[in-house]
C-alpha positions in Angstrom: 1.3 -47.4 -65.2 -0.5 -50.2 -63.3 -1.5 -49.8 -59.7 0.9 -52.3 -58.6 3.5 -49.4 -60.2 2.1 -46.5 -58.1 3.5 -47.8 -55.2 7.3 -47.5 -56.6 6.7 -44.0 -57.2 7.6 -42.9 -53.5 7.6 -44.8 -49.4 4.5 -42.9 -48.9 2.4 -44.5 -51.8 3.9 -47.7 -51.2 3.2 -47.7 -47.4 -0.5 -47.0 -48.0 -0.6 -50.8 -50.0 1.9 -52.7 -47.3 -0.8 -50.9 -44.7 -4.1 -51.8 -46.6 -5.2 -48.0 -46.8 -5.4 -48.0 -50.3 -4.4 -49.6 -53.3 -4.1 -46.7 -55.3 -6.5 -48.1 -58.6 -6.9 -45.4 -60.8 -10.4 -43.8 -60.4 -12.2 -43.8 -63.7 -11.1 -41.2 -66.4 -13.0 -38.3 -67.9 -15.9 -40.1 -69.8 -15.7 -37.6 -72.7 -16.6 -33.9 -73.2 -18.3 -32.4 -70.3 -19.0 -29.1 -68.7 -18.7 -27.9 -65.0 -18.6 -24.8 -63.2 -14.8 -25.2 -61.9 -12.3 -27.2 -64.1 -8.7 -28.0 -61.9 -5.6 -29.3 -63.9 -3.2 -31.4 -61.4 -4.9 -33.4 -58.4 -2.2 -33.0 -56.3 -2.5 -30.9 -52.8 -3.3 -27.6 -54.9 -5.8 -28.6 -56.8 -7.9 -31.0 -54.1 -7.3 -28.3 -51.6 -9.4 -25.8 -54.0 -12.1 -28.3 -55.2 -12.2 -28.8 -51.2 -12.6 -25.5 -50.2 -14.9 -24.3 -52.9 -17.3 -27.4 -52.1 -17.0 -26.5 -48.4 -18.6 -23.2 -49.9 -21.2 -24.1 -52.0 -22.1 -27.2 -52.4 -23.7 -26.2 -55.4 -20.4 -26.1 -57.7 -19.9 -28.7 -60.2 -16.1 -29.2 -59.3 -14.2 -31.6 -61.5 -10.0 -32.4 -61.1 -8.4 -33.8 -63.6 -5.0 -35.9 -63.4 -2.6 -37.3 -65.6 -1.5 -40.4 -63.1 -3.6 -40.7 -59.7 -4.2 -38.0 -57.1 -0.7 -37.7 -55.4 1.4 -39.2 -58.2 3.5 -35.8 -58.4 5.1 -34.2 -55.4 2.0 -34.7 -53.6 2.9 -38.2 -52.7 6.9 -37.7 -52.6 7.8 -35.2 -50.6 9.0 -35.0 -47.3 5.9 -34.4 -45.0 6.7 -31.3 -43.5 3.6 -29.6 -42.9 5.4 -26.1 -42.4 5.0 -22.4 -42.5 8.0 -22.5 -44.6 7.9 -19.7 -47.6 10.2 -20.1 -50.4 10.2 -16.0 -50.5 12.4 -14.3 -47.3 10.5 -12.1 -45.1 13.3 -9.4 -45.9 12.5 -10.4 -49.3 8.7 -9.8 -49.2 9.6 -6.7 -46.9 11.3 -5.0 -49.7 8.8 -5.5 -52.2 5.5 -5.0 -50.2 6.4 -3.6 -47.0 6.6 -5.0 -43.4 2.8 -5.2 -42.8 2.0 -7.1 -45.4 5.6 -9.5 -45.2 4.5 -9.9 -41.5 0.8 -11.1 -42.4 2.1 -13.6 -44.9 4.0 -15.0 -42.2 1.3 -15.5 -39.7 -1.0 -16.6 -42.9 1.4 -19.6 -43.2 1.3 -20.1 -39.4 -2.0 -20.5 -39.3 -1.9 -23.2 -42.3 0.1 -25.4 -40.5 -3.1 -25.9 -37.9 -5.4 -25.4 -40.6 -4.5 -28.4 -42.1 -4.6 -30.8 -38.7 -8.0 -29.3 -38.7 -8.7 -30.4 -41.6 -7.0 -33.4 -41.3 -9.0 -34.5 -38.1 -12.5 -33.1 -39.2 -12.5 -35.4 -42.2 -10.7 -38.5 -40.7 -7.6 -38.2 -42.8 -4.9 -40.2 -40.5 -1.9 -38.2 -42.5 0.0 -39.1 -38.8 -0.5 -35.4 -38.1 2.0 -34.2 -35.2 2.8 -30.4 -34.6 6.2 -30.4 -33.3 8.2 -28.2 -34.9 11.7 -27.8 -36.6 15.0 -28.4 -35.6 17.9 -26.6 -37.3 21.2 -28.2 -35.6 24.3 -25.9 -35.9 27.4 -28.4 -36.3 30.2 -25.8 -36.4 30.8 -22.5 -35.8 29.9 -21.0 -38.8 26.7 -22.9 -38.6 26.2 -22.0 -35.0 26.9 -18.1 -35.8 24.7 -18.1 -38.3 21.8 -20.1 -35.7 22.0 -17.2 -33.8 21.5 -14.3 -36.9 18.6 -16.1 -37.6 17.4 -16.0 -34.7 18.2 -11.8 -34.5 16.3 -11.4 -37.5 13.5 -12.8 -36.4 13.7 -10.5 -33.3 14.1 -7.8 -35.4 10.6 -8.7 -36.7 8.7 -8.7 -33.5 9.4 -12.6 -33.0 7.1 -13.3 -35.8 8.4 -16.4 -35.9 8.9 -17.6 -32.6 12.5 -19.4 -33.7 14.5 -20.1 -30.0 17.8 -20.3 -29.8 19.0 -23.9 -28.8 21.8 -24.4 -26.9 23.8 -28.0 -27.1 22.2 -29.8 -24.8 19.0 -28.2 -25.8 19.2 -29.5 -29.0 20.4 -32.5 -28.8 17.1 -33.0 -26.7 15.0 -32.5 -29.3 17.2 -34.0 -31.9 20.0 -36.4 -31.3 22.2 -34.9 -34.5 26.4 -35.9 -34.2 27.8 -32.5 -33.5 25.7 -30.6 -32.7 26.5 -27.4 -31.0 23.3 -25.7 -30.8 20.5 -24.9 -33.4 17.4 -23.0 -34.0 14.0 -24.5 -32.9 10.5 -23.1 -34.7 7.2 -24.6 -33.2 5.4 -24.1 -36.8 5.8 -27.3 -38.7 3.9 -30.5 -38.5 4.9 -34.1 -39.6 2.5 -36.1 -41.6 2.4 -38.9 -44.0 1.9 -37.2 -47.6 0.2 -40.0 -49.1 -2.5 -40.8 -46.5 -3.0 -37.1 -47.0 -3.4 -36.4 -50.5 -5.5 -39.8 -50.8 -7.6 -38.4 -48.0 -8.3 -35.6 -49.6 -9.5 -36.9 -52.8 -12.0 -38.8 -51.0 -13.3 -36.1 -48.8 -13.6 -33.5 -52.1 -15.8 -37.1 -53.7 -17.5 -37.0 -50.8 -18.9 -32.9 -50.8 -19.8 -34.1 -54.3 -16.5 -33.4 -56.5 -15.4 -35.5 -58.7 -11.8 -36.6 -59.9 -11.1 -38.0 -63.1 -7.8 -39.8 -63.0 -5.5 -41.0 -65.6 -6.5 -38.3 -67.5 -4.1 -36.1 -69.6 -4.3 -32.4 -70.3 -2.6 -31.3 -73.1 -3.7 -27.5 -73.5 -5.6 -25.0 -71.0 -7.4 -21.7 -72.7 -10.0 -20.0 -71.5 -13.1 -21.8 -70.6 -11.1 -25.0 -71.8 -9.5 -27.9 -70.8 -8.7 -30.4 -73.7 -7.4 -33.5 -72.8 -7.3 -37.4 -74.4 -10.3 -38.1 -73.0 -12.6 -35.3 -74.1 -12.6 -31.4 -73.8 -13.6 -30.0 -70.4 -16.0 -26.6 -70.7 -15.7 -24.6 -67.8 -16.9 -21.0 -66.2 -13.2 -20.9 -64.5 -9.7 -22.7 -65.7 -7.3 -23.7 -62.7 -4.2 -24.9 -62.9 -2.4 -26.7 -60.0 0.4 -28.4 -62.3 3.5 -27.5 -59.7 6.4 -29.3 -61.3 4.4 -30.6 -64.6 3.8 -26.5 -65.7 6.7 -26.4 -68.2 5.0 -29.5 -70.0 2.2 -27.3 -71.6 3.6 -24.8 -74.4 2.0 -21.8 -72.7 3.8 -22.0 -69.6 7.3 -23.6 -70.9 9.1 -20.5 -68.8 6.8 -19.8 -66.4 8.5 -22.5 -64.1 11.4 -25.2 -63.9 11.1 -28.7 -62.6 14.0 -29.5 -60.0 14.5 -33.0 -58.1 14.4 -33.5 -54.5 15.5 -36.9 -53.8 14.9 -39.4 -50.3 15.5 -42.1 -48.7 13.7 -43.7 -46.1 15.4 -46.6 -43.4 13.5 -49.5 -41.8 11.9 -49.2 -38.9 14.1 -48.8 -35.6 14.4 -49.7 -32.5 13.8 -47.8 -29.3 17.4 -48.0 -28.5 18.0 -46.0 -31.6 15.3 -43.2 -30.5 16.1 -43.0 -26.7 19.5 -41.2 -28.2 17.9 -40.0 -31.7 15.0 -38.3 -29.9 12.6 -36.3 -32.4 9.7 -37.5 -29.8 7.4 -35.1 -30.3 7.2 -35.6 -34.3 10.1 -32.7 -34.7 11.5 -32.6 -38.5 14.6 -31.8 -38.8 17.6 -30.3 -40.8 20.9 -28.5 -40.2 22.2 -25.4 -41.1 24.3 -26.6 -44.0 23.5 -24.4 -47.3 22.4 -27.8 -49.3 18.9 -28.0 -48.3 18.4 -31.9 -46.2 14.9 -32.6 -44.5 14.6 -35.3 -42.6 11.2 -36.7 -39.8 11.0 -39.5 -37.7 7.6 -41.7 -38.8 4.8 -43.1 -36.9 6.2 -46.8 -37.8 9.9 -45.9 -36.4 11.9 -44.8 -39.5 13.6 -41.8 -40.4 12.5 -40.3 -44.4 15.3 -38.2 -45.4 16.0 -36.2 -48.5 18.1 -33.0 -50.3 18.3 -31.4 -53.4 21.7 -32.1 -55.5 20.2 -33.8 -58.5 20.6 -32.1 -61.4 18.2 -29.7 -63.7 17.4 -32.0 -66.8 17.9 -29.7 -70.6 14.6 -28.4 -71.6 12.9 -28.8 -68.3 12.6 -32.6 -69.1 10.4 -34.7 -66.9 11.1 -38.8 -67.3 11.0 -41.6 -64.4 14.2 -42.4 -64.8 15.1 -39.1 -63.2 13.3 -40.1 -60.1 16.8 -42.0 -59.0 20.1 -41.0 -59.3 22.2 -43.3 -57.5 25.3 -41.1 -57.1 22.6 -38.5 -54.8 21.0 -41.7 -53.0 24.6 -42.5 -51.9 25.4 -38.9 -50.9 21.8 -38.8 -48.5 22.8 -42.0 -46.9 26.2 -41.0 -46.4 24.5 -37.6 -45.0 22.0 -39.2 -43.1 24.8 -41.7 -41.2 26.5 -38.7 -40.8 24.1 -37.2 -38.6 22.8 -40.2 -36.7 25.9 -42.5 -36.6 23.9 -44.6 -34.6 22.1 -45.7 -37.9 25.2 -48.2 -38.9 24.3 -51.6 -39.3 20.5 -50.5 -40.1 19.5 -50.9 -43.4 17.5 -48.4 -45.7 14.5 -50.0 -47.3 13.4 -47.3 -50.0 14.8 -44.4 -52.5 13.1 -42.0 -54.5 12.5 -38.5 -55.9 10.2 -35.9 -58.4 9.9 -32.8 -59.7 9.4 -29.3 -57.4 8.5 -26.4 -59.4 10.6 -23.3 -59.2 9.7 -19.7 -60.6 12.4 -17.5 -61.5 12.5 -14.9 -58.2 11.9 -18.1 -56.3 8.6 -16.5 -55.1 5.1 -18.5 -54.8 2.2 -16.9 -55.9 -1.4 -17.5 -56.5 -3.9 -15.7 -58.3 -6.4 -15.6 -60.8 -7.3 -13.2 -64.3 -10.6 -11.9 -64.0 -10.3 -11.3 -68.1 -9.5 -15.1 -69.1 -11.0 -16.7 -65.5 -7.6 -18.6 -65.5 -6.2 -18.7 -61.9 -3.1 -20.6 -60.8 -1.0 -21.3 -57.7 2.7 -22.7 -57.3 6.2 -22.6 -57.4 6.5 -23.4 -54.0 10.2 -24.4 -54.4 9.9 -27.4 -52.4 7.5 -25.4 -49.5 4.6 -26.8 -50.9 2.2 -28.9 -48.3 1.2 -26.2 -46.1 1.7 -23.6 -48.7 -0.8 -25.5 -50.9 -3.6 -25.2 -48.6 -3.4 -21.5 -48.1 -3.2 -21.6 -51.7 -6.5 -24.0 -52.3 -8.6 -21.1 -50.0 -7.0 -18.5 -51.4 -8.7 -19.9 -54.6 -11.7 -20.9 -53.4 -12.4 -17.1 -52.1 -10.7 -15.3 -55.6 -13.4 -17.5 -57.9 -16.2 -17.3 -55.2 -15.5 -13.5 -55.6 -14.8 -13.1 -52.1 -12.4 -10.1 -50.8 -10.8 -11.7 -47.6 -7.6 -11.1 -45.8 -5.4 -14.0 -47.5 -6.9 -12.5 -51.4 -5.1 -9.6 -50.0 -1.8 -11.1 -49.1 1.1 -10.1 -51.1 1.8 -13.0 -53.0 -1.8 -13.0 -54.8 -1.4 -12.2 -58.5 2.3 -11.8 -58.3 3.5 -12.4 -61.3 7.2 -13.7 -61.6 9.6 -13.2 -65.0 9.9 -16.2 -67.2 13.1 -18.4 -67.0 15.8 -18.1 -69.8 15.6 -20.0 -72.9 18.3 -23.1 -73.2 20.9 -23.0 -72.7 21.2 -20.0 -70.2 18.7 -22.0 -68.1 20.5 -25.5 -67.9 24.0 -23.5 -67.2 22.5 -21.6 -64.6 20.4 -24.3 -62.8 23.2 -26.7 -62.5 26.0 -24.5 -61.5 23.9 -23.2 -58.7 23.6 -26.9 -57.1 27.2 -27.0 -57.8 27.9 -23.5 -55.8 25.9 -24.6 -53.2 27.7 -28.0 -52.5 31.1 -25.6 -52.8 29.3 -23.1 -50.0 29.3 -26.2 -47.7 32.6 -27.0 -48.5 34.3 -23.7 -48.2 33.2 -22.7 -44.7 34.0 -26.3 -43.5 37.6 -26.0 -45.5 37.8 -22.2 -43.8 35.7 -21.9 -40.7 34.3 -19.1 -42.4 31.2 -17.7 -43.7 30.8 -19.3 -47.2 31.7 -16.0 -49.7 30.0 -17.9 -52.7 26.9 -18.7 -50.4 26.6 -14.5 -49.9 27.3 -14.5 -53.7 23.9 -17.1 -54.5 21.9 -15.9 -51.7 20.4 -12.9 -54.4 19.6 -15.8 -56.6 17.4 -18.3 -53.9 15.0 -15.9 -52.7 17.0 -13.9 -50.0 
């Protein structure tokens, strides 16, 4: 793929060309067999986040990345810039299997990331369009609205651990200008950014501490102390790989992980007509409580990016471009999207695209590394994945450094999840999930009821 290419990957990629921030030419590629200290498959947010932290460290480390496209090609530079505390694991989930304590210190762990990565972010002049004001869930019925306020219980229940409020209508549509709205949920812990500027920023600051990232660079197999790839073989004290979606390309992980698609669309810029009623001043993203995930932010340049799951898995855990757009789902986002800001007729929508999110099979993120093989590893993050990332790239950092610190005790280090089912279990499954979660939706608005096939799935999507 040329440069030019790279920007039809996603809005966020092309927008750094159009703005003159970067025009994402390939960095050189590994120059032939070579050996390092640190060796990090995938230079997406996982694996730039480590090489960061480890070179904040010790400057000392010979830190190399290696990437298959450029630094952000994969979800990296796709997805929808929610900078959130967002776990793809419950907190009722993580409270069953670990106890309250440690559920409760995830939680704050992920809080803190959210400011961690403005930190960042600002310390390094990354402009990622960094803007910490929050989530807003809009409840557009009354099944929606009832179940606003559970969550809201819950998180009562839990010492307010998450700080969700309870909006009422006016409240809401304060924040957020949604069609319908009859309250919603409001969480101060999310962020909007620009994903591109910050995954490009970040592959310049780890250059800068003296890392370096080999792009256009394929691995093919990862084994202990190895990393082979077409451009030579990669000796290295420590293995890690930050592969996210990509994982079930390499034999030894086939079932450690599926790749799903998330798909957006982003609008042309609007006027302030359109905001004075559409609101989302403060950089709030935004969703509903609808069962079929939708994520939407308003930009720095005056556009809404929207996207939602409904594509479907691919046999085999297939990966090809052409999955990247799927007309019939495009369609359904817009449709969605005019939906909740009616206000959006007669404005036109400027780009569409999609990737690959990595899912494990109890939906559960983990990190870790295997003090026998000195392979470590962190993903999954069903979608969850820019703030979850970065407390994944220290968590590395301190597990290789050797260092016992409160997020290497957190209870999603070394969890290990079960591998998915061979084909064609897996395809069956996979796709008549996104099928029972479009029918959720459709039942409660069909019954004004709590959706009996969403209480059915909810075992199966980390509840």
């Amino acid at each position: 793929m040329t440069a030019h290419g790279y920007r039809d990957v996603s809005f966020w990629l092309d927008d750094l060309v159009t703005g003159g921030v970067d025009d994402l030419a390939p960095r050189p590629p590994l120059a032939g067999d070579t050996s390092v200290d640190v060796a990090i498959v995938g230079g997406g947010f996982t694996g730039l986040w480590t090489a960061y932290y480890l070179l904040r460290a010790d400057p000392s480390l010979d830190v190399l990345v290696v990437e298959r496209e450029i630094a952000g090609f994969g979800a990296s530079g796709r997805n929808g810039g929610w900078c959130s505390a967002l776990f793809p694991a419950s907190t009722a989930k993580l409270e069953r299997a670990h106890g309250r304590d440690a559920a409760l210190s995830l939680r704050r762990a992920m809080q803190d990331t959210v400011d961690e990565v403005g930190r960042v972010a600002a310390a390094e002049g990354i402009d990622c369009h960094y803007l910490k004001g929050g989530t807003v869930y809009a409840a557009r019925s009354r099944v929606q609205l009832e179940r606003a306020r559970a969550e809201v219980a819950r998180d009562a229940e839990l010492g307010g651990v998450d700080g969700l409020q309870l909006l009422d209508a006016d409240e809401a549509r304060a924040r957020a200008g949604m069609s319908g709205t009859l309250g919603g949920v409001w969480t101060p812990h999310c962020a909007r950014i620009h994903p591109g500027r910050l995954v490009r920023g970040l592959a310049a600051a780890v250059e800068r501490l003296g890392g370096r990232v080999a792009e256009r660079t394929t691995a093919s197999e990862v084994t202990p102390g190895h990393v082979v790839t077409d451009h030579g073989t990669v000796s290295a004290r420590y293995v890690l790989r930050a592969t996210e979606g990509w994982t079930p390309q390499f034999a030894e992980t086939r079932r450690d992980a599926v790749p799903v698609y998330s798909l957006m669309v982003a609008t042309q810029p609007l006027p302030p007509e359109f905001w004075d009623r559409a609101g989302l001043a403060a950089g709030e993203t935004f969703s509903d409580e609808r069962h079929l995930i939708v994520y939407g932010q308003r930009t720095a340049d005056g556009r809404i990016a929207f996207g939602g799951r409904g594509a479907p898995y691919h046999f085999g855990s297939r990966i090809e471009p052409e999955f990247d757009r799927v007309e019939r789902v495009f369609t359904k986002l817009r449709a969605a999207l005019l939906d909740l800001f009616p206000d959006l007729a007669g404005h036109g929508f400027t780009h569409a695209w999609g990737g690959p999110l990595a899912i494990a099979r109890d939906w559960t993120a983990s990190v870790g590394l295997d003090r026998g093989t000195r392979i470590g590893w962190a993903g999954r993050y069903v979608g969850d994945g820019v703030g979850t990332s970065n407390l994944a790239g220290r968590t590395l950092a301190d597990l290789v450094l050797g260092r016992d610190t409160a997020i290497t005790r957190l209870p999603w280090v070394g969890h290990r999840s079960r591998q998915w089912e061979p084909e064609p279990l897996r395809w069956l499954g996979l796709n008549a999930a996104v099928v029972a979660v479009g029918l959720a939706d459709a039942e409660e608005r069909l019954t004004g009821r709590p959706s009996l096939v969403a209480r059915a799935m909810a075992p199966l999507l980390g509840e």
